[in-house]
C-alpha angles and dihedrals in degrees: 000000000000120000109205124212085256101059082039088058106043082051105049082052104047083053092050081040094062105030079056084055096050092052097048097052086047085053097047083044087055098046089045115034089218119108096219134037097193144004108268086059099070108352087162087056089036096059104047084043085061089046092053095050096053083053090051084037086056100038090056098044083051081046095060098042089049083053090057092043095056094048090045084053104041083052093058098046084057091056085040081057091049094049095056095046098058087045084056094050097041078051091057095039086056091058092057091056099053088074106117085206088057105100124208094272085058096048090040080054100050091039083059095054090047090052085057084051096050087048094039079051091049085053092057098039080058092054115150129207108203094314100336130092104231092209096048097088104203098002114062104148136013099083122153110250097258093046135088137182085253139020149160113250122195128207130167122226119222093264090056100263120148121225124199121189132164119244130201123210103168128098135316103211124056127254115249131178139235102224097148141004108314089341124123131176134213104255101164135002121226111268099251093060091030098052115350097046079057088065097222092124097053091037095049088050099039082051092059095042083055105039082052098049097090087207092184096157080074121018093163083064094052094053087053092057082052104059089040080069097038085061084043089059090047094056084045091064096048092051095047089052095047088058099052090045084054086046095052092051084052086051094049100054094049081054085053095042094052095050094046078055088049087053089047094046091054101053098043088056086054087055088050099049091046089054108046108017108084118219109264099202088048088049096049092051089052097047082052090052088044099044092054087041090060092043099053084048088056095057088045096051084050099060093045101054088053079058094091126120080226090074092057093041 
């Protein structure tokens, strides 16, 4: 068959065409380390790249609630540190009472320091964390502006007798988190289990109506009530303890949630990486092929388009 300089020719400039074409993909590759610059360039590689981003896109939405969970948490256990703290002192207050030798001037002196505990109390069990009461389970915000999760009501009695109670208003179910597909974890237990389960309200209060009832017909009695509070407070503190252990476990798993997500993380960005940036070293060695390629077709689109009858004419 004759192949006539036409055909010769449409050839010749569909192969500089596309070696123009591939050049000029291996230089945009270069320039931008991505393997494709639209869809159409590499939609198999496009779609698992988008894939990979909603899972980095997910991890990092789980990331940031873990995050508020661990500082929700870490603000409790300070308030569950307080706590304790204040049990340990109206414990050693107690014990200061319980001296048969202390007269009521003394007792009135140290009461008065257990009614600052009990308010100080009062202060921790109504711990924020940002804008949310950490006490409060299910309920953490939307309080009226004169309520709290907790709070010290007074009533007197018909002899004239004041009684104080604490009341919670908070939730009755307890917080949980969303840190990973359908899983939740516990964050913060409603107030009654968390705190007044505990006794620490009752006992603190219990401590100061004692402490003021100036029971001198029988004084041995009164140092009897006393060291019935002093073993209350004994039973606050373990259940305080007990709380904040729970509450540390709590804190440990989120820390092992968040670093099996950085490992994820890490390995889904390898798989990005693999899938839509392209290898520098590999691209550089095909530009070079390409670019020697083009030029030899110069040289040989050169030499056919002398081959006309028009040069010998």
């Amino acid at each position: 068959m004759r192949i006539g300089l036409k055909t010769m020719y449409d050839r010749m400039l569909y192969g500089l065409n596309k070696l123009t074409d591939d050049l000029n993909t291996l230089h945009t590759q270069t320039a931008s380390g991505l393997k494709y610059e639209k869809p159409s360039d590499a939609p198999v590689a496009l779609v698992q790249a988008l894939s990979y981003r909603d899972s980095l896109a997910e991890i990092d939405r789980y990331k940031r609630s873990i995050n508020e969970g661990k500082a929700f948490l870490r603000t409790m256990e300070g308030a569950y540190q307080g706590l304790e703290d204040i049990t340990t002192r109206a414990k050693q207050l107690a014990l200061q009472a319980a001296n048969d030798d202390l007269t009521f001037e003394n007792r009135k002196a140290l009461a008065q320091e257990v009614d600052a505990l009990l308010k100080e109390a009062i202060a921790l069990a109504n711990t924020k964390n940002g804008s949310r009461y950490v006490f409060a389970g299910n309920r953490p915000t939307g309080y009226p502006e004169a309520q709290l999760p907790f709070e010290l009501q007074k009533t007197t009695l018909p002899d004239g007798e004041i009684k104080e109670e604490v009341v919670y208003n908070g939730g009755a179910e307890d917080l949980y988190l969303g840190y990973a597909t359908q899983q939740k974890i516990l964050v913060g237990k409603n107030g009654q289990q968390a705190l007044v389960a505990s006794g620490i309200f009752d006992t603190l209060i219990s401590l100061k109506r004692t402490l003021l009832a100036n029971n001198q017909a029988d004084g041995g009695r009164e140092v009897e009530d006393i060291g019935t509070h002093i073993d209350r407070l004994d039973q606050v503190l373990d259940y305080l303890t007990r709380e904040r252990a729970d509450l540390g476990a709590r804190m440990d798993h989120l820390e092992l949630k968040e670093n099996l997500y950085d490992d994820f993380k890490l390995t889904i960005k390898e798989n990005l990486a693999d899938t839509e940036e392209v290898n520098l070293l590999e691209v550089a060695t095909h530009l070079k092929a390409k670019e020697t390629a083009y030029q030899a077709a110069l040289a040989a689109a050169a030499k056919v388009m002398n081959l006309s009858l028009v040069n010998y004419l």
